[in-house]
ZAZAKOL-758087 format. One record per residue (C-alpha): residue number from 0; chain; residue in three letters; x, y, z. Coordinates in Angstrom, 1 decimal, padded with zeros to 4 digits. Example, Ala and Ser with C-alpha at 12.3 -4.5 7.8 and 13.67 -1.06 7.14 Angstrom:
BEGIN
+-----+--------+---------+--------+--------+--------+
: num : cadena : residuo :     xx :     yy :     zz :
+-----+--------+---------+--------+--------+--------+
:   0 :      A :     ALA :  012.3 : -004.5 :  007.8 :
:   1 :      A :     SER :  013.7 : -001.1 :  007.1 :
+-----+--------+---------+--------+--------+--------+
! end
This chain:
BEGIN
+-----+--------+---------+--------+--------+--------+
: num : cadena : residuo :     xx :     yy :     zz :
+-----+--------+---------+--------+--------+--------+
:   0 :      A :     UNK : -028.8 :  028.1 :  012.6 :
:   1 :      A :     UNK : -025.2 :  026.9 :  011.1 :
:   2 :      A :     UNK : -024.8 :  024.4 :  008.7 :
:   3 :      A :     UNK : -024.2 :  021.2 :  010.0 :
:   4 :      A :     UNK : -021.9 :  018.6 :  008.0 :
:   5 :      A :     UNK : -025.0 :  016.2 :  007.8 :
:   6 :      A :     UNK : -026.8 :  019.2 :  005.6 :
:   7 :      A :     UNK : -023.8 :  020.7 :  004.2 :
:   8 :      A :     UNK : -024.7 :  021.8 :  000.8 :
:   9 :      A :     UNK : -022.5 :  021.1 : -002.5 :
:  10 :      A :     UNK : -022.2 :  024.8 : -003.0 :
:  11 :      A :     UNK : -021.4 :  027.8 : -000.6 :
:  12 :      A :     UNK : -022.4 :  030.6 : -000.7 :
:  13 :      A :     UNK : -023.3 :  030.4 : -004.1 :
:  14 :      A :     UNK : -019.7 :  030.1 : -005.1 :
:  15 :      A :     UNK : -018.1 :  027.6 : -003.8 :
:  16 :      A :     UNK : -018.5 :  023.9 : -005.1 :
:  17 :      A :     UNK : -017.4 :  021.3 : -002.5 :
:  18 :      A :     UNK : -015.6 :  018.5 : -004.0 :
:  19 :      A :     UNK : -014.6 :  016.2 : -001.0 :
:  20 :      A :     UNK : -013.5 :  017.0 :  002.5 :
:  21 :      A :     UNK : -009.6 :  017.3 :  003.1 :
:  22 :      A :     UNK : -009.6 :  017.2 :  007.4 :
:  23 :      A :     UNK : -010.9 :  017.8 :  010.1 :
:  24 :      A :     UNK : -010.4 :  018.4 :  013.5 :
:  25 :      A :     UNK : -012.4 :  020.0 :  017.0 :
:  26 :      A :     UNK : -012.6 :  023.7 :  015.5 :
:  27 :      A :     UNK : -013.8 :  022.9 :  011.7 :
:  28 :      A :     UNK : -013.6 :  021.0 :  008.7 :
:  29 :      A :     UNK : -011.3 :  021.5 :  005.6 :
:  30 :      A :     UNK : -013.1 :  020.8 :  001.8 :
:  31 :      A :     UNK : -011.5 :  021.5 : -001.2 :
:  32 :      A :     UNK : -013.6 :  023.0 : -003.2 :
:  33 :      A :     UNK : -013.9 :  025.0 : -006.5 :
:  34 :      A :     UNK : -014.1 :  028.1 : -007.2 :
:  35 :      A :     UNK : -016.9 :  028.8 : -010.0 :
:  36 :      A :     UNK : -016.2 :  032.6 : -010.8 :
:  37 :      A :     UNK : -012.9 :  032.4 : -010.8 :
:  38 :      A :     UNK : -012.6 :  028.3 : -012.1 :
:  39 :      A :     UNK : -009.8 :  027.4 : -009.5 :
:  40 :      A :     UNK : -009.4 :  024.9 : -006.6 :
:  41 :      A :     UNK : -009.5 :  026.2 : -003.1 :
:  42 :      A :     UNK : -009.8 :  024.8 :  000.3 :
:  43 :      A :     UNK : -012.4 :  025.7 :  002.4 :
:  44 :      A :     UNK : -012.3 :  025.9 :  005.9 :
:  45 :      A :     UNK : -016.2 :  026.0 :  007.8 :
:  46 :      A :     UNK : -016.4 :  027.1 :  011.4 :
:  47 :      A :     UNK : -017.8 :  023.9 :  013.2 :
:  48 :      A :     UNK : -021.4 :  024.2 :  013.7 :
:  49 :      A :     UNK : -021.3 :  023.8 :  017.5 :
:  50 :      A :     UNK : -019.0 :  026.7 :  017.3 :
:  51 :      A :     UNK : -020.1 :  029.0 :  014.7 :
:  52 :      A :     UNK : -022.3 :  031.7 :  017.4 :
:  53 :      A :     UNK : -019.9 :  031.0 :  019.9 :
:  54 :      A :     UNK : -017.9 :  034.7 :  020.3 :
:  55 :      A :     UNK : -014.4 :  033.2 :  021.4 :
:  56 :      A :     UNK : -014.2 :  030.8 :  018.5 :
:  57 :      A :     UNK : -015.9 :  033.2 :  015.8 :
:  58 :      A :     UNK : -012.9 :  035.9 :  017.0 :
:  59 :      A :     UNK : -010.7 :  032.8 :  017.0 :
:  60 :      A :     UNK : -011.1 :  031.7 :  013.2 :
:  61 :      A :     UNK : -011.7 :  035.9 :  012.4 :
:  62 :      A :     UNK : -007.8 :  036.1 :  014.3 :
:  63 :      A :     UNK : -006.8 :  033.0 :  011.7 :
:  64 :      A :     UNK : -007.8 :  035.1 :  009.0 :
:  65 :      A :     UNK : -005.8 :  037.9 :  010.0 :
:  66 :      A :     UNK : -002.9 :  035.7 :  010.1 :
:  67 :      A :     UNK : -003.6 :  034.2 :  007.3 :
:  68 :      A :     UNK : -003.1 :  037.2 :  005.4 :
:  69 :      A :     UNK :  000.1 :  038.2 :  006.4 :
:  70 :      A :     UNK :  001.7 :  035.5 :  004.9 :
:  71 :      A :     UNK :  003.4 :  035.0 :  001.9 :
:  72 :      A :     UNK :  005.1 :  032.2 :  002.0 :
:  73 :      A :     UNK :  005.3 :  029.2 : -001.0 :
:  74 :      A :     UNK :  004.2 :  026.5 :  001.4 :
:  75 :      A :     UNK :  001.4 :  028.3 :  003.2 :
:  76 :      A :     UNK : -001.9 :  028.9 :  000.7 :
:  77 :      A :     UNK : -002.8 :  032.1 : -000.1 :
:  78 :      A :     UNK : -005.3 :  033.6 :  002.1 :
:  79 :      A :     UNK : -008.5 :  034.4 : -000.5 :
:  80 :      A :     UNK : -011.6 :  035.4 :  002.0 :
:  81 :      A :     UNK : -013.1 :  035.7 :  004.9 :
:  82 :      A :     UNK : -016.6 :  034.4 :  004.7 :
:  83 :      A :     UNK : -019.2 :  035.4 :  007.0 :
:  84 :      A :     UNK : -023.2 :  034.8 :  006.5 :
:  85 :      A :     UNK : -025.8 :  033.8 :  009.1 :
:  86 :      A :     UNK : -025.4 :  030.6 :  008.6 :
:  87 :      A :     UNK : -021.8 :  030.2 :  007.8 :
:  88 :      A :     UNK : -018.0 :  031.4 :  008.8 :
:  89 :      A :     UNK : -015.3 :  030.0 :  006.2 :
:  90 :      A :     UNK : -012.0 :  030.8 :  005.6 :
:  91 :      A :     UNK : -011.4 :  030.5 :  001.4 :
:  92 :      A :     UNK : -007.4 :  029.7 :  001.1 :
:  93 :      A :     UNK : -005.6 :  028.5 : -002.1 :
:  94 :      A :     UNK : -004.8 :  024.5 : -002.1 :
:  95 :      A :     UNK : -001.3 :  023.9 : -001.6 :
:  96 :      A :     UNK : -000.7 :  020.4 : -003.2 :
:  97 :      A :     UNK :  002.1 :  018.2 : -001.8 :
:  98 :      A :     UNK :  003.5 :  016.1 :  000.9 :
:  99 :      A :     UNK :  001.7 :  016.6 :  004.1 :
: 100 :      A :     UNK :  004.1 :  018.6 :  006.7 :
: 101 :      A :     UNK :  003.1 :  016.7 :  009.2 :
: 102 :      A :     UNK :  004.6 :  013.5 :  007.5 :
: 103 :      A :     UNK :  008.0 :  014.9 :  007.1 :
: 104 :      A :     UNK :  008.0 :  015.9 :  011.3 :
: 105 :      A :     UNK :  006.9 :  012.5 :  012.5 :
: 106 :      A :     UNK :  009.0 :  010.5 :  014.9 :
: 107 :      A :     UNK :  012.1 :  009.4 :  013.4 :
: 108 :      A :     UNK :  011.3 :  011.4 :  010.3 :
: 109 :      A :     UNK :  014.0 :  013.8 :  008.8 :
: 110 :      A :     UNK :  015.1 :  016.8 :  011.8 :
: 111 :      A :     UNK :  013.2 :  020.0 :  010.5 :
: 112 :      A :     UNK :  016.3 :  021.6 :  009.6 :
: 113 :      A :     UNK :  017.5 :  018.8 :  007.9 :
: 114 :      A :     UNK :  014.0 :  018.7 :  006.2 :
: 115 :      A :     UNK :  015.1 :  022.3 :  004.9 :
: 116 :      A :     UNK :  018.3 :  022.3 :  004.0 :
: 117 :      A :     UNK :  017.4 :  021.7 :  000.3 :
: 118 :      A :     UNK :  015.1 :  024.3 :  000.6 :
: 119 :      A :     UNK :  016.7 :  027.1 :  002.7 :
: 120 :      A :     UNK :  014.4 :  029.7 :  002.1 :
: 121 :      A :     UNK :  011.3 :  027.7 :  002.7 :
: 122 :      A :     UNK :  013.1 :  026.8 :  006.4 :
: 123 :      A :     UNK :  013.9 :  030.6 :  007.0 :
: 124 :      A :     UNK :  010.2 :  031.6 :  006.2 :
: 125 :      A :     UNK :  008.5 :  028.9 :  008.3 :
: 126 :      A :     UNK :  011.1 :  030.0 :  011.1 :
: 127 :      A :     UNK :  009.9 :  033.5 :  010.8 :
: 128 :      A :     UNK :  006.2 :  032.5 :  010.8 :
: 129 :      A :     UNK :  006.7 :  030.2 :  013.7 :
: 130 :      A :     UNK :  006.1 :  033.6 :  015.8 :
: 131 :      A :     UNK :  002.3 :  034.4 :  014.2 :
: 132 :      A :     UNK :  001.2 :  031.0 :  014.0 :
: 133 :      A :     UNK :  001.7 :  030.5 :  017.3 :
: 134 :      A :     UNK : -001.0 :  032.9 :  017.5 :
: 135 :      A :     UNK : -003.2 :  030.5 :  016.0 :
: 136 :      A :     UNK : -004.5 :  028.0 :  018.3 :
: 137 :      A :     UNK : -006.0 :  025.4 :  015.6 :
: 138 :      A :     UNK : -002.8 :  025.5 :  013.5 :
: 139 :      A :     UNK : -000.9 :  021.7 :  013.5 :
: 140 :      A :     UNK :  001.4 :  019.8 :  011.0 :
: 141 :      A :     UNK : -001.9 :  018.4 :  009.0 :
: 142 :      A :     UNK : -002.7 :  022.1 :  008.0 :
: 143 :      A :     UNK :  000.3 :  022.4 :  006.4 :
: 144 :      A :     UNK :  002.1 :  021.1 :  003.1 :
: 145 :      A :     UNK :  005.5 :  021.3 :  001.0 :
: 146 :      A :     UNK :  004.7 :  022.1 : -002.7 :
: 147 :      A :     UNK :  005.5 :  018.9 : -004.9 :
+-----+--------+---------+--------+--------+--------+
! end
């Protein structure tokens, strides 16, 4: 049986303290949470439980993971773990504090280039990503923050 949100427990697996949940959407739900071994914040990301023995979106969040981890980019968190247990698919990435991306795209909000400019490296590496996360069918603006 997967964890529901309803008994979601303060701590997963053993290692993860949950601190207060960050989004949400169809697929999952976002918590930040720290990280008691190594004393840092990271944001959780837990496999909806409707979902979590469901083969297509189990090999969907394992194929987020793998994208995940080819990044290396300053406004994309760090990809930490995959974590898989009976009970529970996460995805462990580092928080990325800042303005939400999904503010600076609105309607009538600064063109994306524009957005950039000051920050032409950040707007060639999310260009260049643009490609994998495409590949990523629960990626969208709210997942996705410039550093402060």
């Amino acid at each position: 049986m997967a964890i529901s949100e309803r008994s979601l427990p303060t701590v997963i697996a053993g290692r993860y303290e949950l601190q207060g949940r960050l989004g949400s959407g169809g697929m999952s739900t976002v918590h930040r949470a720290l990280d008691r071994r190594l004393e840092r914040m990271v944001a959780v990301k837990l496999l909806a439980e409707h979902l979590a023995h469901d083969p297509t979106f189990v090999s969907r969040f394992q194929r987020e993971a793998e994208v995940l981890a080819a990044f290396n980019h300053p406004n994309i968190g760090a990809f930490n773990r995959l974590e898989k247990a009976p009970d529970l698919t996460a995805l462990l990435v580092e928080v990325v504090e800042g303005e939400d991306l999904s503010q600076r795209i609105a309607p009538g909000a600064t063109p994306v280039d524009e957005a950039f400019a000051d920050r032409e490296a950040d707007g060639r590496g999310a260009r260049s990503s643009a490609s994998r996360l495409r590949s990523v069918k629960d990626c969208h603006p709210e997942a996705g923050a410039l550093r402060s």
